[in-house]
C-alpha positions in Angstrom: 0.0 0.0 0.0 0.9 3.4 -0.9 0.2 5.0 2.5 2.9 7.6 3.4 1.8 10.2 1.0 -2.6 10.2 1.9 -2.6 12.5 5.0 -3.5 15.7 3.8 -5.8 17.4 6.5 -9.6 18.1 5.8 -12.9 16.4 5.9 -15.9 16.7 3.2 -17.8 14.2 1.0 -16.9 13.4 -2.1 -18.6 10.6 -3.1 -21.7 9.7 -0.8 -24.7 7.1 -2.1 -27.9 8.4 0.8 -28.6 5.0 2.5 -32.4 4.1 2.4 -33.7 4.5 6.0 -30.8 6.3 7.2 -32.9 8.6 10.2 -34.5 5.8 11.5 -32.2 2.7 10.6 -33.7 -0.8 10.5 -31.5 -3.3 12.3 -31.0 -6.1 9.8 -30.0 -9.1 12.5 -28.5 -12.2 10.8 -29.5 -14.3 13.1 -32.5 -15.0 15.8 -30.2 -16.8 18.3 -30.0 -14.8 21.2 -26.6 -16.4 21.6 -25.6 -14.5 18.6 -23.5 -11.2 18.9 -22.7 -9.8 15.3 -23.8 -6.7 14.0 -26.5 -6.4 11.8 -26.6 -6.4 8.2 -26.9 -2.1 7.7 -24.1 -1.6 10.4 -22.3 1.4 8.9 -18.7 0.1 8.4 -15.8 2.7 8.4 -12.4 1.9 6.9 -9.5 4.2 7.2 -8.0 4.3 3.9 -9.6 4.5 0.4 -7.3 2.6 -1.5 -7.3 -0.2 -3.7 -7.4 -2.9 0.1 -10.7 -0.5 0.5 -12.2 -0.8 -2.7 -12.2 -4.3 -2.9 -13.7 -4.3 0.7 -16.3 -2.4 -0.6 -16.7 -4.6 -3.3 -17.0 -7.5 -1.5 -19.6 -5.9 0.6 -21.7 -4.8 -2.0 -23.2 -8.5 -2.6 -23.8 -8.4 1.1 -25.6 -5.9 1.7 -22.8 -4.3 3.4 -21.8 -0.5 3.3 -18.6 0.9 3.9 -17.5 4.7 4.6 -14.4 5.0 3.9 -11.7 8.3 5.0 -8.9 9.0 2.8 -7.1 12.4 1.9 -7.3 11.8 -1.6 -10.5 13.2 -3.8 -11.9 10.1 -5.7 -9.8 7.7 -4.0 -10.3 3.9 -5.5 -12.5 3.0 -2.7 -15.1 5.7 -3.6 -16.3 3.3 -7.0 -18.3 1.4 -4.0 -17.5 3.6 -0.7 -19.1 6.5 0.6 -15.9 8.5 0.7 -14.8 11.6 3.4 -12.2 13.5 2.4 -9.5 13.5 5.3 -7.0 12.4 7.1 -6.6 8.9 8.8 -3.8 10.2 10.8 -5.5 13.5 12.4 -7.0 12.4 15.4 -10.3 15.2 15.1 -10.8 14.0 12.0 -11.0 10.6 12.7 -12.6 10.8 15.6 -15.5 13.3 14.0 -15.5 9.9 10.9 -16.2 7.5 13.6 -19.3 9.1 14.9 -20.9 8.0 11.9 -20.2 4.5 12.1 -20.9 1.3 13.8 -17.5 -0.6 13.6 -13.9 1.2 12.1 -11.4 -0.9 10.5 -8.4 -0.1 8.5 -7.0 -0.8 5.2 -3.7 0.5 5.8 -1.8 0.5 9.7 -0.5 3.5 9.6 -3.4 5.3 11.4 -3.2 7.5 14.3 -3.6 4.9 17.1 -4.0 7.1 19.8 -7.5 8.2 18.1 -8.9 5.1 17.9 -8.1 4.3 21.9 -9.8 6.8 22.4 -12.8 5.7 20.2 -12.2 2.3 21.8 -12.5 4.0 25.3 -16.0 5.7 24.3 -17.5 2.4 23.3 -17.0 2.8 19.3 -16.3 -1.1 18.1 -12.6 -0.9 16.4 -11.4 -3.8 14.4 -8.3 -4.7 14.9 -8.2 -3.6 18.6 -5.9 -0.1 19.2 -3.5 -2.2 21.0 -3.0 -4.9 18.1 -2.4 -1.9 15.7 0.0 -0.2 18.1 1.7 -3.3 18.1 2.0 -4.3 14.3 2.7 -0.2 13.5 5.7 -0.8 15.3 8.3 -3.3 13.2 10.3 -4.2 16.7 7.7 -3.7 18.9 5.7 -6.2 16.7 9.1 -9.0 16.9 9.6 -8.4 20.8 5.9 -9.7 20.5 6.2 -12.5 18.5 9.2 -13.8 20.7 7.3 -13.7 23.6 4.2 -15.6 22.3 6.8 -18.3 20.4 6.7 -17.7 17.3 9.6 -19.0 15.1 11.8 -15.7 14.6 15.5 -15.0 13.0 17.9 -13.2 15.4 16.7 -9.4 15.8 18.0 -6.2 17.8 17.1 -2.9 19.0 19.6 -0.5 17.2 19.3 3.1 19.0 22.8 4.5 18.6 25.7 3.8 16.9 27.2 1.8 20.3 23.8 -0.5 19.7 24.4 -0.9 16.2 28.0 -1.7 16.2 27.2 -4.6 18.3 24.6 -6.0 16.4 26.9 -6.5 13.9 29.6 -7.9 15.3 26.8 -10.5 16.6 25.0 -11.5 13.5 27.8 -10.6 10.8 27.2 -9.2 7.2 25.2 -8.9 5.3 22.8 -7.0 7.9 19.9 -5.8 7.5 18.9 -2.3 8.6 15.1 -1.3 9.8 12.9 1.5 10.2 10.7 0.6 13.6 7.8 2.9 11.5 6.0 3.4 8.5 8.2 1.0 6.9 6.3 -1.2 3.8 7.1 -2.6 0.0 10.8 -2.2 0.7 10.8 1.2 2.1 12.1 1.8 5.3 14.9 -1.1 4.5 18.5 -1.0 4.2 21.3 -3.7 3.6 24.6 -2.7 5.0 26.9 -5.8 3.1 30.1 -4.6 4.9 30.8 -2.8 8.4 31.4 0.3 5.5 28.0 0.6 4.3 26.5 1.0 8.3 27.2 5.1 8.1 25.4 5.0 4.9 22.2 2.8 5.9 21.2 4.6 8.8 21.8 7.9 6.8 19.3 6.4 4.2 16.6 5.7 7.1 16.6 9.3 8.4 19.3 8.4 11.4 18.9 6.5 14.4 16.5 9.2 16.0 13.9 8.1 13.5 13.8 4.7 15.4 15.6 1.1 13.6 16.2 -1.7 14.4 18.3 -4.5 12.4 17.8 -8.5 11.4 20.2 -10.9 11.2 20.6 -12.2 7.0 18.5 -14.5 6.3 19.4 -16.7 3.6 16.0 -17.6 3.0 15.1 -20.6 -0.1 11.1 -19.0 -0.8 9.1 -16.2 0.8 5.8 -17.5 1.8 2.9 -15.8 2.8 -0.6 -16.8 4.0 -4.0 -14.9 5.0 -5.5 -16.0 8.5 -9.3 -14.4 9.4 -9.5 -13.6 13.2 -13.0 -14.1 14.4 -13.9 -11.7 17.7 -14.5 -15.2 20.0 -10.4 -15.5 18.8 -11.3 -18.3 16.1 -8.4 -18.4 13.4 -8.5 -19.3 10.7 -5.8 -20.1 7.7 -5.8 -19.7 3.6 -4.0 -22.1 1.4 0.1 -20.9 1.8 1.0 -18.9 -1.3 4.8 -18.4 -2.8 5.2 -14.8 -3.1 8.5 -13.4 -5.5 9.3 -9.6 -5.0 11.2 -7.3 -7.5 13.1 -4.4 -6.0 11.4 -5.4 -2.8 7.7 -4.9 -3.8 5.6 -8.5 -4.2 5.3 -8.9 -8.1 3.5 -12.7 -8.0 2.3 -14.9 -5.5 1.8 -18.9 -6.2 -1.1 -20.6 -4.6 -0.4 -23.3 -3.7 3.0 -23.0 -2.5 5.6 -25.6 -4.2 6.4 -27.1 -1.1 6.0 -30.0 0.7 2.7 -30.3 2.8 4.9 -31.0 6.3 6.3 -27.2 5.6 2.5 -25.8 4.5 1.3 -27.4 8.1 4.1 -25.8 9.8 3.2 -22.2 8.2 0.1 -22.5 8.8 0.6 -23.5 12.6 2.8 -20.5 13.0 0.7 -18.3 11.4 -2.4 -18.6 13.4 -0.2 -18.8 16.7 0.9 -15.6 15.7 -2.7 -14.2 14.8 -3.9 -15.7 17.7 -1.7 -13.6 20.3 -3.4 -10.5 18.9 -6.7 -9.1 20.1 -9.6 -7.9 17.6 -11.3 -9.4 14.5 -9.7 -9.1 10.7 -8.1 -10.3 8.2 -4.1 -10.4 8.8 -1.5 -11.1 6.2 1.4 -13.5 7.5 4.6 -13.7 5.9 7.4 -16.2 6.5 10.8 -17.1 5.1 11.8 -21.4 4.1 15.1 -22.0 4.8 17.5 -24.4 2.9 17.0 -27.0 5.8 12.8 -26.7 5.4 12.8 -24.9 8.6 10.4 -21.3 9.2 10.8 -17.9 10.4 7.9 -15.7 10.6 8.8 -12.2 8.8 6.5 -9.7 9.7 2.6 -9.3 9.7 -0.5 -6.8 8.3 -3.6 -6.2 10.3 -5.4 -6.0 6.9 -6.2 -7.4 3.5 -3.2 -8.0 2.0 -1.3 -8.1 -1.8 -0.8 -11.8 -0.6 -4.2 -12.3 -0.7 -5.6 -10.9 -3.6 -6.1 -14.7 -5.5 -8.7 -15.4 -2.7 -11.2 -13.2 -4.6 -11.1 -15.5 -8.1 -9.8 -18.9 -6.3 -11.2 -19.4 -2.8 -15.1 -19.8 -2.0 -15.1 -16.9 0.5 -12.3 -14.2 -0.2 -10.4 -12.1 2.3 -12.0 -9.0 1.9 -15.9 -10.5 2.2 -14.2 -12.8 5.4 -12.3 -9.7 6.9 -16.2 -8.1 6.9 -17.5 -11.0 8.5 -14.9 -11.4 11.1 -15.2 -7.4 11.9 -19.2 -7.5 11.9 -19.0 -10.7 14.2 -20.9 -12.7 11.1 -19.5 -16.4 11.1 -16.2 -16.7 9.4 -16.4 -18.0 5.3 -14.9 -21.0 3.9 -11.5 -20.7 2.6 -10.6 -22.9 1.1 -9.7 -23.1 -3.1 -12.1 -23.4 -5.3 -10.0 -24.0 -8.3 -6.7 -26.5 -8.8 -4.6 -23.2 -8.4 -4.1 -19.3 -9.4 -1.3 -16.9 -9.9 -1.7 -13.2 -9.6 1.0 -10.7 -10.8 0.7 -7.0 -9.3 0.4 -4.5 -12.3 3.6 -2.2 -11.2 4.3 1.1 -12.9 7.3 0.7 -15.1 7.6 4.1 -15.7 6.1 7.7 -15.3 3.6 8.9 -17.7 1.5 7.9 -21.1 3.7 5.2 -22.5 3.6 3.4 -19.2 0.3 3.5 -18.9 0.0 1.7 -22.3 2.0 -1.3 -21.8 0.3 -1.8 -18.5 -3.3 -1.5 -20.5 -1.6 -3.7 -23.2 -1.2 -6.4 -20.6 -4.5 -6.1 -19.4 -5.6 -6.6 -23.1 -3.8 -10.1 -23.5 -4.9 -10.9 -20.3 -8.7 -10.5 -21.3 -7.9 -13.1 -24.5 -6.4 -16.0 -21.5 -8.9 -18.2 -20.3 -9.1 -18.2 -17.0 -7.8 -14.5 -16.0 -9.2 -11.4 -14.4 -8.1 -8.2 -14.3 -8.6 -5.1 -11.3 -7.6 -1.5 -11.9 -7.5 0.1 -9.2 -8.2 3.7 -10.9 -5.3 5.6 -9.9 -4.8 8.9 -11.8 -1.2 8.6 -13.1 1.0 6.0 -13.6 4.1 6.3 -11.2 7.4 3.9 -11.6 6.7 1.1 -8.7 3.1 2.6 -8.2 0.7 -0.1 -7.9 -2.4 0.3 -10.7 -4.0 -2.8 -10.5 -3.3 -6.5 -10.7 -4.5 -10.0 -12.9 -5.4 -13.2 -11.3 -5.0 -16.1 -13.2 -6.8 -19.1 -12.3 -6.4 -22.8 -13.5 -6.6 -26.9 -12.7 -3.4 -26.3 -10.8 -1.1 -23.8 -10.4 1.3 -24.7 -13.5 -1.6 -24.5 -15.6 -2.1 -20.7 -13.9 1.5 -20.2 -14.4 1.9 -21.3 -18.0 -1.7 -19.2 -19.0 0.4 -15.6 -17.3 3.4 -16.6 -19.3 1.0 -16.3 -22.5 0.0 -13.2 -21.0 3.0 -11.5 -20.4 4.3 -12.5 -24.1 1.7 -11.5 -25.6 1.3 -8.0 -24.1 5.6 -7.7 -25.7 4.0 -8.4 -28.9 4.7 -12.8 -29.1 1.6 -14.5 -29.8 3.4 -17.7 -30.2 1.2 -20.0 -28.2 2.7 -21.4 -24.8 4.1 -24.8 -24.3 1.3 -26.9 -22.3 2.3 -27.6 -18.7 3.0 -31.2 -18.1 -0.1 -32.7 -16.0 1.6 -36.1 -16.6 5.2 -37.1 -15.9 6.5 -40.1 -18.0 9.7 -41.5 -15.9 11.8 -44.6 -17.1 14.9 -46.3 -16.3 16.9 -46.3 -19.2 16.6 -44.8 -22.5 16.0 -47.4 -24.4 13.2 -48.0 -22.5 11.8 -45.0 -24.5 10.4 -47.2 -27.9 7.7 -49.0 -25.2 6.8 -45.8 -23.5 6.3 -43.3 -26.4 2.8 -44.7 -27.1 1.7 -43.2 -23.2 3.0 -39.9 -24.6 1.5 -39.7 -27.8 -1.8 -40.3 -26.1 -1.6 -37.3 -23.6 -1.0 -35.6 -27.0 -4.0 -36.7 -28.5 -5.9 -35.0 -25.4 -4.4 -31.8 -25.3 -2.6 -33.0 -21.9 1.2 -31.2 -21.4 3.4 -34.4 -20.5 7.3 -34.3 -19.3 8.8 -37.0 -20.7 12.5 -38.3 -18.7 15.0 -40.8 -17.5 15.7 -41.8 -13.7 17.0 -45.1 -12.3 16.0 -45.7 -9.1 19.3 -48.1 -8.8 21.4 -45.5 -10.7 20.0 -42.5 -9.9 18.2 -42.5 -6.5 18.6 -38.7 -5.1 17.2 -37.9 -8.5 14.4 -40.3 -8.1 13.4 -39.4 -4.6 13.6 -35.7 -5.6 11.8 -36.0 -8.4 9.1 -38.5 -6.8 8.6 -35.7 -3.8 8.5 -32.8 -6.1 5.5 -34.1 -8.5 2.8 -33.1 -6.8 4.0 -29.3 -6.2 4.7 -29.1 -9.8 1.7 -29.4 -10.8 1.3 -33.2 -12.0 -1.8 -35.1 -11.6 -0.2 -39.0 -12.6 2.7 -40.5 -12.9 3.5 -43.2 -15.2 6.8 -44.9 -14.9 8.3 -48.0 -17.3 10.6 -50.1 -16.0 12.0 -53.8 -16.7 14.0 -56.6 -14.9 13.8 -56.0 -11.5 11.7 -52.7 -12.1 11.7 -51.0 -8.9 11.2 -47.7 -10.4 7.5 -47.5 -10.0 6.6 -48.8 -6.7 9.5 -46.7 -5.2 8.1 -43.3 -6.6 4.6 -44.4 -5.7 6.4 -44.5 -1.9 7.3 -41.1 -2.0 4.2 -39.3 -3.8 0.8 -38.5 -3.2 -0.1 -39.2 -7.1 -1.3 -42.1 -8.7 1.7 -44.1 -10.0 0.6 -46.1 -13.1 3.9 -49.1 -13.6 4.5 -50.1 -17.4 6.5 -53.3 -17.2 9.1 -53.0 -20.1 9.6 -56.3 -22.1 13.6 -57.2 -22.2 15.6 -59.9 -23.8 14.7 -62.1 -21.5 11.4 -63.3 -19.9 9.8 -61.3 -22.0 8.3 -58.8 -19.6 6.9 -61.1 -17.0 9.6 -60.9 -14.3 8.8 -57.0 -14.9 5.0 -57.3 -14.3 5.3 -59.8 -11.1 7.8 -57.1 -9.8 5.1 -54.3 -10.2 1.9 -55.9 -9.5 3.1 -57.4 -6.3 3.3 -54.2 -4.5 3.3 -54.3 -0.5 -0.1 -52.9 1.0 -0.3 -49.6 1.3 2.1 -48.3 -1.7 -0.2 -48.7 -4.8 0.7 -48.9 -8.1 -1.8 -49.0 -10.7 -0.1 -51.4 -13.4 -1.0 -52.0 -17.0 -0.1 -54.9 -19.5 3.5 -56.0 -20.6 4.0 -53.2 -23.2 1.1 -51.4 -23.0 2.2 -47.9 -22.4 -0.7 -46.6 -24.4 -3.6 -47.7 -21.7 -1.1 -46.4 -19.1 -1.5 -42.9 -20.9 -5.2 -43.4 -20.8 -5.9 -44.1 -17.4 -3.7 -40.8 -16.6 -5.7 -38.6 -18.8 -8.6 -40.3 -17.0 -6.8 -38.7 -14.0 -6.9 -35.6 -15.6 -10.4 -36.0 -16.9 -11.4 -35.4 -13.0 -10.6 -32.4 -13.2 -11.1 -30.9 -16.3 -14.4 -30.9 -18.2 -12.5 -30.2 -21.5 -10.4 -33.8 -21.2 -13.4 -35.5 -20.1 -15.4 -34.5 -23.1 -12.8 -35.9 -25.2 -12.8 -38.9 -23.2 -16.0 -39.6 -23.7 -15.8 -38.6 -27.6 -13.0 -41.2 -27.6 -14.7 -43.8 -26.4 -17.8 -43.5 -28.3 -15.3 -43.5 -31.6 -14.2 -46.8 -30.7 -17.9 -47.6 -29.8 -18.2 -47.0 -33.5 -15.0 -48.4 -35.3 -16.4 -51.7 -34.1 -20.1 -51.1 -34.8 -18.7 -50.7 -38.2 -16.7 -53.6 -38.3 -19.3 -56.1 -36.8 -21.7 -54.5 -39.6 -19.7 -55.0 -42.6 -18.9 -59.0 -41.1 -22.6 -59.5 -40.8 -23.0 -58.1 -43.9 -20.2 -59.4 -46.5 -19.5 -62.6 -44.0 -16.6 -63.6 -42.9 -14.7 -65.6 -45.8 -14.4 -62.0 -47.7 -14.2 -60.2 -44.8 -10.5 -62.2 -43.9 -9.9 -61.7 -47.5 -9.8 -57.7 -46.6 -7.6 -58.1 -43.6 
């Protein structure tokens, strides 16, 4: 969020819609339970902030029922498309406390608020979501780790840094490179600097404003992926968690997230568990954004948190049944928390960044919204800023799919196409198609050539489980975070291959026994078929890679309409071939018909 520059003083309406019954409101209770505690449907929501987090709350409330006033400095802000907007300050506490008086329940779209406002709004009975305290927390960067480290959350080494004595030590502790903090109004990179040798320290605390502006520093952490996922904070203290997403940052501003993550489901678990421990300390209702760091060694280490929607969270509108704006509503109004989990097999969304200043930037990013409109399965937000800034963010396209490499390969099209390729995209594989040798490849080319037939992306390889283990147990692990639905693997002899991979994968392993000189395939089938219980393989005839590549676009079939359609068109095609034959038998009878053959 873009917060540092919206907090120009002044209050007036600049877009307002009158609400029907607003003298004498009705009070729309969602429930009859006496038991039940949330708001009604017209409670008057106020957000501080009317930025693009604002307007998609609005959005989301919209379906609801829900209205939402929202107080930004900015005339026409992005929230005002749906929002009742007031022109003013969030961080001038008589303007926020005049906003207030007008509304039911305040949350916030961005944290850098003026706290002591909304204690005081909090002391004179106005509901505020997050609670003051849980802002003044997460406002503060090192106030918000000393936090963390009390409740036990999975932290890398940090330190207070408030002189030059402070600082020097830090650093002789943790080593370079070290990273440099701002304690406030730090976000999307700002208020960061990296001091790579004990001669860059003068220079990033210059860069921050100096130690009086408050910093702290982190110890390097060599991180593998940056994860982040959304947890919903119900008032009773429910939590709970989103799917984990990978998020990659360019010059230190999000630029795609991943969902899901490509990591192993132990890890996911593990993020997840941290995450709502860390939510869970807090007090208030909300949507919070979590973000960790994956280390080379699988372990975690919680980076920092939101106490609002978040960029991280921006698939949940397209992919998950109940988003995070419509569940940080409910959790605020004290409605029952939404389902979150995915709706689709995955989705990537890339934040439409300014890449410059002025017209010509503002074309490409409209070009790229253009090719996105043509890509199945992507949507596109513009957020309606007035001029296009270089890092600024204008909007952002979601791409959904049957799994995330699907999403991934349909943004690739996009972002060639907006740079003028239209040279279609390489399907991605749903299907891997292992083997142990490579002339094992003659008998397993027919599973491939079938996946063709149905449109299904296949990756085609060799791995020995004698010869090659790490690469099998790697590759076996990997599958299913890659996007792969099957597995088919040919092997001969001995043919361990298949039932090893099916011991280290959650997919369906389908075993081709592979003919050799010898025995003539059968010492390949016993070996496959006579799997132990509980490590299936799913294993075809001597040979027959081609029903192998059936029953995996089956697999896929599950999934996808499109493949099942074809199935069924395939099947009814062989339904004819021999309706055909059996009528030209019957009819010419069998002494010509063998003359034919």
């Amino acid at each position: 969020m873009g917060g540092a520059s919206r907090g120009a003083r002044g209050v007036g309406v600049v877009r307002a819609r009158a609400r029907a019954g607003s003298a004498e409101r009705e009070q729309f209770r969602m429930s009859d339970d006496e038991s039940f505690k949330g708001l009604p449907r017209d409670a008057r929501v106020g957000i501080l902030g009317g930025g693009q987090l604002g307007r998609m709350l609005a959005i989301a409330g919209a379906p609801m029922g829900v209205r939402l006033n929202a107080l930004d400095p900015t005339e026409n802000a992005p929230a005002s498309i749906a929002a009742n907007q007031i022109v003013g300050s969030f961080r001038d506490k008589e303007t926020v406390k005049a906003f207030a008086k007008e509304c039911d329940v305040v949350t916030v779209e961005i944290e850098h608020i003026d706290v002591e406002a909304l204690r005081e709004l909090a002391a004179a009975g106005v509901d505020v979501q997050p609670t003051p305290e849980t802002l003044a927390t997460i406002q503060d960067k090192y106030a918000q780790k000393v936090h963390f480290q009390k409740a036990g959350v999975p932290l890398g080494p940090f330190a207070d840094v408030p002189d030059q004595v402070a600082l020097d030590k830090a650093a002789m502790e943790f080593g370079f490179p070290l990273m440099l903090k701002s304690k406030r109004l730090a976000y999307d990179g700002r208020g960061n600097a990296v001091a790579k040798t004990a001669g860059d320290l003068a220079s990033a605390v210059e860069k921050l404003g100096g130690f009086a502006q408050g910093l702290y520093c982190e110890k390097w952490v060599p991180f593998e992926r940056e994860l982040a996922v959304m947890v919903v904070r119900a008032k009773d203290g429910e939590t709970v968690c989103y799917p984990v997403v990978e998020t990659v940052h360019e010059n230190n501003i999000c630029d795609t997230t991943t969902t899901p993550a490509p990591i192993p489901n132990r890890v996911a678990e593990e993020v997840q568990a941290a995450a709502r421990k860390a939510i869970a300390s807090f007090t208030g209702a909300g949507i919070f954004g979590v973000e960790l760091f994956v280390l080379k060694d699988g372990s975690i280490l919680l980076n920092e948190t939101a106490p609002r929607p978040h960029n991280s969270g921006h698939y949940t509108i397209e992919a998950c049944a109940c988003s995070q704006y419509e569940n940080h509503l409910r959790a605020i109004l004290g409605w029952p928390l939404g389902d979150t989990s995915l709706k689709v097999g995955g989705a990537v969304m890339k934040n439409i960044l300014g890449d410059g200043d002025g017209p010509e930037a503002m074309g490409r990013a409209h070009r790229l919204m253009g090719a996105a409109l043509a890509t199945p399965g992507a949507s596109i937000h513009w957020y309606e800023k007035p001029d296009m800034k270089t890092a600024r963010k204008m909007g952002h396209i979601t791409v959904v799919g049957s799994s995330a490499a699907v999403a991934t390969e349909r943004l690739d099209t996009i972002l060639r196409a907006a740079n003028g390729d239209k040279t279609p995209a390489k399907k991605a594989p749903q299907v891997g198609i292992i083997m142990g040798s490579d002339s094992d490849l003659p008998t397993m080319a027919a599973a491939a050539e079938v996946l063709e037939s149905f449109g299904i992306g296949c990756e085609v390889t060799v791995i020995s489980a004698h010869r090659t283990p790490e690469r099998m147990v790697e590759y076996a692990r990997s599958a299913h975070t890659r996007g792969l639905r099957a597995i088919i693997a040919g092997a001969g002899g001995a043919a361990h291959l298949p039932g090893m991979v099916a011991a280290m994968t959650p997919l369906p392993v389908i075993g081709v026994p592979v003919p050799l000189k010898y025995l003539d395939g059968m010492d390949s089938l016993l070996s496959i078929v006579q799997m132990p219980k509980g490590v299936p393989v799913a294993t075809v005839a001597i040979g027959n890679s081609a029903n192998a590549g059936l029953i995996a676009a089956r697999v896929v079939a599950a999934f996808e309409p499109d493949v099942c359609s074809k199935m069924l068109a395939y099947q009814d095609d062989m339904e004819n071939v021999v309706n055909a034959k059996a009528t030209k038998l019957e009819s010419i009878g069998y002494v010509d018909y063998l003359k034919q053959m």
